[in-house]
C-alpha positions as CSV (number, residue, x, y, z in Angstrom):
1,X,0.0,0.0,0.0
2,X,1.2,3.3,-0.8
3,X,2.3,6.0,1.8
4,X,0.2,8.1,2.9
5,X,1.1,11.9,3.6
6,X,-0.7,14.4,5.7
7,X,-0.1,17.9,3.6
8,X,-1.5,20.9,5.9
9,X,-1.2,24.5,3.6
10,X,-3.3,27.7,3.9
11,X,-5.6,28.2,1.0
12,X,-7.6,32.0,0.9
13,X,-8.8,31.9,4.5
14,X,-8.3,28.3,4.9
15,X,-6.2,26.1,6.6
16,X,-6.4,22.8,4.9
17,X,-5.0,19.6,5.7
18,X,-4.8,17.6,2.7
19,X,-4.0,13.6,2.4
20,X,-1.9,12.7,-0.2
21,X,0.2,9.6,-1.6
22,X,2.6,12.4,-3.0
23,X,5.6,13.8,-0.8
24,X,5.5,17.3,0.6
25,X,8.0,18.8,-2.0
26,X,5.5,17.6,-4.4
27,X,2.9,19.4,-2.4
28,X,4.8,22.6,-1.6
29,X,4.7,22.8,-5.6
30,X,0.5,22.7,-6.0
31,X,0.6,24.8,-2.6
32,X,3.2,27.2,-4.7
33,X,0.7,27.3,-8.0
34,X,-2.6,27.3,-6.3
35,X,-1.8,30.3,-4.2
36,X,-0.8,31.6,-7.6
37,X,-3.3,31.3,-9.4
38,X,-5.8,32.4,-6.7
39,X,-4.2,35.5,-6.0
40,X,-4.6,36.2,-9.9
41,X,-7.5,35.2,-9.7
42,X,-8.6,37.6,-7.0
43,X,-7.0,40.7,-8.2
44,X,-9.2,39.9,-11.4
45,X,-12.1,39.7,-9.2
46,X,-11.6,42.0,-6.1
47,X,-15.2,41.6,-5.1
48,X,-15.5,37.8,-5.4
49,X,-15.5,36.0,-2.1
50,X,-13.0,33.0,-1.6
51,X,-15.9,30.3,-2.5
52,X,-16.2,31.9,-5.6
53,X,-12.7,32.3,-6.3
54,X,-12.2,28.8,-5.3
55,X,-14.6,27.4,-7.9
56,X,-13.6,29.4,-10.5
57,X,-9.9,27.8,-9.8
58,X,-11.2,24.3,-9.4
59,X,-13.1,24.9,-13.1
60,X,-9.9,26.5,-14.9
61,X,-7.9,23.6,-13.2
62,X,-10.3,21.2,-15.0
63,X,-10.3,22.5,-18.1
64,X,-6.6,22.8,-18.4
65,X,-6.6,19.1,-17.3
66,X,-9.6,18.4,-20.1
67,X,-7.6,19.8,-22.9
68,X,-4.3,18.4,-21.8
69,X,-6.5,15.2,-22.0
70,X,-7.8,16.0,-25.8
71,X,-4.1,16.7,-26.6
72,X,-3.0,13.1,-25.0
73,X,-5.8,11.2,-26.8
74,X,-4.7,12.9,-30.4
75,X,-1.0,12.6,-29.7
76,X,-2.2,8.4,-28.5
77,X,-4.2,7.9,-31.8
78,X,-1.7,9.9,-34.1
79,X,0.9,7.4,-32.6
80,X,-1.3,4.3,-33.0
81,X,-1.6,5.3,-36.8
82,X,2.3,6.0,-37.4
83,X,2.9,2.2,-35.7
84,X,0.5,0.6,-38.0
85,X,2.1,2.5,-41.1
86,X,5.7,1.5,-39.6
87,X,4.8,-2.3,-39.1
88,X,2.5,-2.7,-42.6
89,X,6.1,-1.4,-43.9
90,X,8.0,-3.8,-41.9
91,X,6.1,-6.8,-42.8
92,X,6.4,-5.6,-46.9
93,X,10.5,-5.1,-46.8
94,X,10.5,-8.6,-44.7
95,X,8.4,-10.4,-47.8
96,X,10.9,-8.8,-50.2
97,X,13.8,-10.2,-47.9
98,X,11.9,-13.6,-48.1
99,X,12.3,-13.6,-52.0
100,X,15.4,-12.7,-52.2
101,X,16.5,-15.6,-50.6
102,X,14.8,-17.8,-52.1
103,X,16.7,-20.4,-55.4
């Protein structure tokens, strides 16, 4: 079973205690971008209160993720097609290699 880690950070007005299976300089990094992006976030959006500021991260997050997702699946099929071109190849230049040898 995988480690478990107890990752306490401040997040707005919160104090959060997260738990993890990553390590803390793994989680010093999301602490480091998440305070980031919420203090752009709320200089954007002075008014907003942190519930709203903390949605509006949690949906940006996802979409990043949801496109990096789209990317993967393209880059995965694009890939898929280039090995199917490389082995149909393979198998023709190991038929010619099979009459060459032959009397």
């Amino acid at each position: 079973m995988a480690n478990i880690n107890r990752y306490k950070f401040s997040f707005g007005e919160k104090q959060l205690t997260l738990t993890t299976e990553h390590d803390n300089l793994f989680m010093e990094e999301i602490e480091r971008i998440t305070n980031e992006k919420y203090q752009a976030l709320k200089e954007k959006m002075p008014s907003a209160d942190s519930e709203t500021l903390a949605l509006l991260l949690a949906i940006n997050a996802l979409s990043v993720q949801l496109n990096r997702e789209k990317a993967y699946a393209q880059t995965e099929a694009e890939l898929a097609t280039m090995k199917e071109k490389v082995l149909k190849k393979n198998v023709t230049l190991v038929d010619l290699d099979e009459l060459e040898d032959r009397p």
